[in-house]
C-alpha positions in Angstrom: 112.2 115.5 79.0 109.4 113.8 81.1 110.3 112.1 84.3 108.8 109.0 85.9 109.8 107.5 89.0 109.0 103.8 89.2 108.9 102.6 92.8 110.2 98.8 92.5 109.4 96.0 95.4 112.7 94.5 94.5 115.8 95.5 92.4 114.6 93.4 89.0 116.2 90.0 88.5 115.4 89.1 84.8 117.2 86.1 84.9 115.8 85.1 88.0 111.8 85.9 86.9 109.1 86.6 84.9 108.5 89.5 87.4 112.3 90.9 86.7 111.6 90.6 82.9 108.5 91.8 82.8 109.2 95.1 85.1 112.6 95.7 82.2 110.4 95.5 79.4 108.5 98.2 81.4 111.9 100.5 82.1 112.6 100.0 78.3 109.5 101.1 76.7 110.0 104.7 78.8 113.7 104.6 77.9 113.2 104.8 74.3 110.1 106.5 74.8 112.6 109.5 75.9 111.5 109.7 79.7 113.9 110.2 82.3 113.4 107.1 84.4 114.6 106.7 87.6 114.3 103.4 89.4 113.4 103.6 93.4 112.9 100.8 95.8 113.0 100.3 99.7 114.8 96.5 99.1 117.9 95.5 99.9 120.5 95.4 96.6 121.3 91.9 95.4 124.1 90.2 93.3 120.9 88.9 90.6 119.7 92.3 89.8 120.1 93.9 86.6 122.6 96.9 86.1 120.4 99.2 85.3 122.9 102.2 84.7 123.8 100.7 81.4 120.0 101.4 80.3 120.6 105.0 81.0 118.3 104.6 84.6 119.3 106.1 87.8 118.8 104.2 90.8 117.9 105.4 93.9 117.0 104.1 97.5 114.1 105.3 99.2 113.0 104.3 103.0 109.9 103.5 104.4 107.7 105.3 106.8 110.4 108.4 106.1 109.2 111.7 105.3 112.4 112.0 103.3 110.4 110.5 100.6 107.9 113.8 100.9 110.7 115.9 100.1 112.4 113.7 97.4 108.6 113.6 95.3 107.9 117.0 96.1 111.4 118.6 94.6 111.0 116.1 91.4 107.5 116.4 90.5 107.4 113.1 88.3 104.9 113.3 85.2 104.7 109.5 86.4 104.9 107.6 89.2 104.9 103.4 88.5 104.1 101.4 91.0 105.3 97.8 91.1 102.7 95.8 92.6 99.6 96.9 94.9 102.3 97.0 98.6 104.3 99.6 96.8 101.1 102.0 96.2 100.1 101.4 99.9 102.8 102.5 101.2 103.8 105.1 99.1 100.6 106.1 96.9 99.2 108.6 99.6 102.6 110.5 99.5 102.8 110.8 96.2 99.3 112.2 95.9 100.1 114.7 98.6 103.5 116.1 97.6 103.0 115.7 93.8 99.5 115.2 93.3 99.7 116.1 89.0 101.7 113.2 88.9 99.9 110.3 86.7 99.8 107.3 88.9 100.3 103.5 87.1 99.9 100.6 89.2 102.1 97.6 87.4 100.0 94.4 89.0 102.3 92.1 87.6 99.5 89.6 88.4 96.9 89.9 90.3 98.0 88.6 94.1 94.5 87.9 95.5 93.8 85.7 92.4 96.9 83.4 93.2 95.9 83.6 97.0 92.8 81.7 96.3 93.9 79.4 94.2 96.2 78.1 96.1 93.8 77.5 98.8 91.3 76.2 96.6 93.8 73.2 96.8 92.8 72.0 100.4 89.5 74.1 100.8 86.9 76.2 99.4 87.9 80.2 99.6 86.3 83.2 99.1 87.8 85.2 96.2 85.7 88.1 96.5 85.8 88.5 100.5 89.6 87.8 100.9 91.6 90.8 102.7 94.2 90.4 99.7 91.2 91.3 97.2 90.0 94.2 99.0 93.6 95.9 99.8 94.3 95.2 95.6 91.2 96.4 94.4 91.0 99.2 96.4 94.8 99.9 95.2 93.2 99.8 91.8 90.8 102.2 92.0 93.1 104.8 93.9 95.9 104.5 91.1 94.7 106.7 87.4 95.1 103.4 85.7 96.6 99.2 86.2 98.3 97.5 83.7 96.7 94.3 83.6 99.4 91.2 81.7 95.9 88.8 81.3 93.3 89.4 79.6 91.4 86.8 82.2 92.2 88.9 85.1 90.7 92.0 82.5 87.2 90.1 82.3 87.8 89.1 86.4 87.8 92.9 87.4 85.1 94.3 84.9 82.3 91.5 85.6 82.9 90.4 89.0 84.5 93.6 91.0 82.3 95.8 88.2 85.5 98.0 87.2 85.7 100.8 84.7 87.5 99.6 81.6 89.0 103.5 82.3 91.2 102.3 85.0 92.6 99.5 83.3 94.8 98.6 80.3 95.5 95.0 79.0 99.4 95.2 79.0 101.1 91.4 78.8 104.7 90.5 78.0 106.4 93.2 74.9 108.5 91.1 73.2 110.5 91.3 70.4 109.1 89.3 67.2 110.9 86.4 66.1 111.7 86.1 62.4 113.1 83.1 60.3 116.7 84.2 60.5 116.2 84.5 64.0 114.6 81.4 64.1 117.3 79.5 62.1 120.1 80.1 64.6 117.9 78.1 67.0 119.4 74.4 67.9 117.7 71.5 65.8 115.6 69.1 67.3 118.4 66.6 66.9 121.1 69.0 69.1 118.5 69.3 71.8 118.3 66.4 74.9 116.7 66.6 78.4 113.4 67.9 80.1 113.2 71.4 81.9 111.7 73.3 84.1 112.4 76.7 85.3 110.5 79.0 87.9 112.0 81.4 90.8 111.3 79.3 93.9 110.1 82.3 95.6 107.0 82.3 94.0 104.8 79.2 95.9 103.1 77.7 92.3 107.1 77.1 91.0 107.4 75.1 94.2 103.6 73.3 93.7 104.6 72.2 90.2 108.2 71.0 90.9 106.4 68.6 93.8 103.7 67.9 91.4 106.0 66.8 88.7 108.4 64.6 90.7 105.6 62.9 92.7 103.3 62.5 90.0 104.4 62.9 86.2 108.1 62.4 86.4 108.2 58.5 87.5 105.3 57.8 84.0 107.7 59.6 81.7 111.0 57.9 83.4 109.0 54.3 82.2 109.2 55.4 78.3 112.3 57.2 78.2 114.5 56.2 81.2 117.8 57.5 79.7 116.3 61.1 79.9 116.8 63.4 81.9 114.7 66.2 83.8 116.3 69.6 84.8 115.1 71.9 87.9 116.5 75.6 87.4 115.1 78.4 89.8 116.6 80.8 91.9 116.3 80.6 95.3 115.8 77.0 95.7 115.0 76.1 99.2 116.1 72.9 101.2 112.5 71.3 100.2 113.2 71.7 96.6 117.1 70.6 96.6 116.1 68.0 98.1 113.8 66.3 95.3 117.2 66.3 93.6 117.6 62.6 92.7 120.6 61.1 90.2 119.4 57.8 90.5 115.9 59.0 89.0 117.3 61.2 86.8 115.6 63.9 88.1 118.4 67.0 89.0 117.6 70.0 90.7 120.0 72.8 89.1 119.1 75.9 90.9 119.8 79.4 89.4 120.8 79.6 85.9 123.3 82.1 85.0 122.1 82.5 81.5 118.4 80.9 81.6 117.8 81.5 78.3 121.2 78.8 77.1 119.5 76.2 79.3 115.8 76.7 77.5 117.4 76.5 73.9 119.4 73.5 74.4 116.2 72.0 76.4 114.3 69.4 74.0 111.0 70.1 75.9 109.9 72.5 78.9 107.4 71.2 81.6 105.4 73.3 83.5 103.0 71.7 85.9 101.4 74.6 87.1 98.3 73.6 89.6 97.4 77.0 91.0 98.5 80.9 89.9 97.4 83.7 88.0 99.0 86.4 85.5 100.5 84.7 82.0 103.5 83.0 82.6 107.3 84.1 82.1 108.6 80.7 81.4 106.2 79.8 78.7 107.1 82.7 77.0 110.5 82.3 77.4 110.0 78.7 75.9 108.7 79.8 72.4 111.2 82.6 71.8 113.5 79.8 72.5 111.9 77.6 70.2 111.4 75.1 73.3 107.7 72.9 73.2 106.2 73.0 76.0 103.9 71.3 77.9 101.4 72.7 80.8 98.3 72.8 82.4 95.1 74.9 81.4 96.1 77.1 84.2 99.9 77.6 83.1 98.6 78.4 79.4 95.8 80.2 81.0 95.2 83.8 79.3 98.1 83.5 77.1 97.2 82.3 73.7 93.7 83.4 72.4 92.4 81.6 69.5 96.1 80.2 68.2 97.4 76.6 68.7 99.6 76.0 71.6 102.9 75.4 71.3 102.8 71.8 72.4 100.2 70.3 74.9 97.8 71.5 77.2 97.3 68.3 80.0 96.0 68.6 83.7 95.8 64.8 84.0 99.5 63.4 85.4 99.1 60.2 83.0 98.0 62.5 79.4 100.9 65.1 80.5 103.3 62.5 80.5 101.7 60.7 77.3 102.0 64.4 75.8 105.4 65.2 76.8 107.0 61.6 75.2 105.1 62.6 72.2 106.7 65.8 72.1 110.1 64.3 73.0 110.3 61.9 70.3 108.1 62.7 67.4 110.3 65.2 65.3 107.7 66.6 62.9 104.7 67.0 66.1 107.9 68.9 67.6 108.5 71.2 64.9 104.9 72.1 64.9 104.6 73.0 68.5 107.8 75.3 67.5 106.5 77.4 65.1 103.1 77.6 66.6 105.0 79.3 69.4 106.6 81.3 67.5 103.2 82.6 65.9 102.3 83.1 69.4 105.4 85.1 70.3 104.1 87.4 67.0 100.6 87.5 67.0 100.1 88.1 71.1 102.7 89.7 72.8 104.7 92.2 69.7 106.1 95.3 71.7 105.7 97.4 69.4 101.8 97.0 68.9 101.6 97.7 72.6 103.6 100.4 72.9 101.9 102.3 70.4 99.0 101.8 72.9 100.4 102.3 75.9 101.6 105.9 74.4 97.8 106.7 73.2 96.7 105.7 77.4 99.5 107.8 78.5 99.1 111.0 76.3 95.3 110.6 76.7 95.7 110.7 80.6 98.3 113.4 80.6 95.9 116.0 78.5 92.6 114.4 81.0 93.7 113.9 84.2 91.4 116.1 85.9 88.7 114.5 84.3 89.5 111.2 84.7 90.0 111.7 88.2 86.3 112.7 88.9 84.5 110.0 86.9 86.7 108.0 89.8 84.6 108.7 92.4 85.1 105.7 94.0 89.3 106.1 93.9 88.9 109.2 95.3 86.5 108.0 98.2 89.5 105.8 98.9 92.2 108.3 98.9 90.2 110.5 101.3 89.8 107.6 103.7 93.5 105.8 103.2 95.3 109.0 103.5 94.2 109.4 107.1 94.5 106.3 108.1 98.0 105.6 106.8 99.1 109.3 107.2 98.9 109.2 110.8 100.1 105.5 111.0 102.8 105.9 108.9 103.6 109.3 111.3 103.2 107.2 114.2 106.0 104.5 113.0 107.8 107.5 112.2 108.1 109.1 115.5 108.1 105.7 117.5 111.8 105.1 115.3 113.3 108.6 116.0 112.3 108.0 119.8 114.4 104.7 119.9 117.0 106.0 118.3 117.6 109.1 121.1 116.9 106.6 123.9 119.8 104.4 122.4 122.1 107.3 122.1 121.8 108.3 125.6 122.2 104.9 126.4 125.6 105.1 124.7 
């Protein structure tokens, strides 16, 4: 049986975000792909995070700047190592290419950070997207890993025309969902069992905060003049003061906070809102609203990458006064909202089946495993990388190293 080691940035929190889902759809495909996986991360354990020993994965905790990592990748020899997001492959990538260097190496992007970065300052200024030290630490993560799953297909045509990247390195990889059929679709609540507004979105993640602001400045007080008996839901985890304090009864307007069970509050949601003004990646809780059979309505940059050629399942509006106009629509019109329902539903099918992309993922994988020595040198510009980064963050990571077993005599003398 085949090993990989997937080095996470957090525990994943499914129920907290797209990020947590999206990184167990990952562990899933190798499960009943019949790897061994073994789940590693450097963060602190937390109540939200998923128990992953039921899924047959063994955790384990690894330290930075530790050259008990060397030992622990050198005795298990992974056919795979994932990484989960660009930090994880700095700070780890040059280890594993030392002490297991046969080991394929997947970057996971999740999205892509530097495309987010500047977006969000495209809100109060212009930014560079090409010059930003985000873009070159990412892209240079890129090229050093064998291949990046990419979730957008925008964020594919980003890196091949404007950072010129071989098609080689990269894989279009978005959500892997299960399909939804009509007897799934049946057990749904009606239209008529539904009531209230929702949005949803881990309040760690900056846009989740943008759009909550967005919608109770802007959108919230134009729907509240056509349907002031409804209500709008907040749910996120890790609200901060600034968001629980938008919480207003006498508006209607109610911030929740983490949902238990986030996919009970979508299904009994008449509508989902996301007012998404900057981002990147396709996005969890859209997703999450079609398999729940939830409309939605968005911005061009929430649905951004995620439905092709198909109809949306609801409204796409940018505009705080169409949104709104869109969202009553959707809220009282039965037959537009039945629509928008199955059209989501086609989406769920048509754009992100699992088991289409696994069957692809398993051609990459096998393909890499048989040609990794050649893949590697038509990277000549990953390997240029490796040569440099290793040095550098060899002898830094050394340095940090030595500096913390130091400290730790002087304190025990001290004692």
């Amino acid at each position: 049986m085949s090993t990989v080691l997937v080095i996470g940035y957090v525990w994943p929190e499914p129920n907290s975000s797209a990020a947590g889902k999206r990184m167990l759809q990952l562990l899933e495909y190798f499960t009943t792909s019949n790897y061994k996986v073994i789940f590693g991360t450097t963060a602190a354990t937390s109540s939200n995070a998923a128990d992953l020993q039921k899924f047959g994965i063994i955790s384990v905790k690894i330290e930075l700047n530790k050259s008990s990592f060397d030992t622990y990748i050198q005795e298990l020899q992974p056919q795979i190592v994932l990484f989960d997001r660009f930090m994880m492959e700095e700070q780890f990538g040059w280890r594993v290419s030392k002490h297991s260097p046969n080991s394929i190496k997947i970057l996971d992007t999740e999205d892509l950070h530097f495309l987010r970065n500047h977006r969000e300052k495209e809100l109060s200024a212009s930014s560079s997207i090409i010059n930003s030290e985000i873009a070159k630490r990412e892209i240079a993560s890129i090229y050093r890993c064998d291949l990046s799953l990419i979730i957008s297909e925008v964020e594919m045509k980003l890196l091949q025309e404007t950072f010129n990247i071989s098609e080689s390195l990269l894989l279009y990889l978005p959500f892997l969902l299960n399909s939804i059929n009509d007897s799934d679709s049946k057990l749904l609540p009606s239209f008529e069992e539904r009531k209230h507004f929702i949005s949803i979105g881990n309040f760690k993640h900056k846009p989740n905060v943008d759009a909550v602001r967005f919608l109770k400045k802007e959108i919230w007080p134009l729907l509240r003049k056509e349907l002031p008996n409804e209500e709008m839901h907040i749910y996120g985890a890790y609200p901060s003061g600034a968001v629980t304090q938008l919480n207003n009864p006498k508006e209607n307007f109610y911030v929740k906070g983490w949902a238990k069970d986030a996919e009970d509050v979508v299904k009994r949601s008449k509508v989902s809102l996301a007012a998404l003004r900057f981002g990147a990646g396709i996005k969890g809780k859209l997703t999450e609203a079609m398999q729940c059979g939830t409309p939605t309505v968005t911005t061009s940059l929430g649905a951004e990458g995620m439905q092709g050629e198909l109809p949306w399942n609801g409204f796409i509006e940018n505009d705080p006064k169409t949104f709104a106009e869109a969202a009553v629509k959707l809220y009282k019109t039965k037959a537009i909202w039945q629509t928008a329902q199955l059209n989501g539903f086609q989406l769920i099918n048509k754009r992100y089946n699992k088991d289409f992309y696994y069957k692809i993922l398993n051609e990459k994988l096998k393909h890499l495993n048989y040609h990794l020595k050649n893949h590697r040198e038509q990277n000549f510009i990953g390997g240029m990388l490796m040569h440099h980064r290793v040095k550098s963050t060899q002898h830094l990571s050394k340095y940090i190293e030595l500096k913390t077993e130091l400290e730790a005599i002087k304190a025990s003398k001290v004692c």
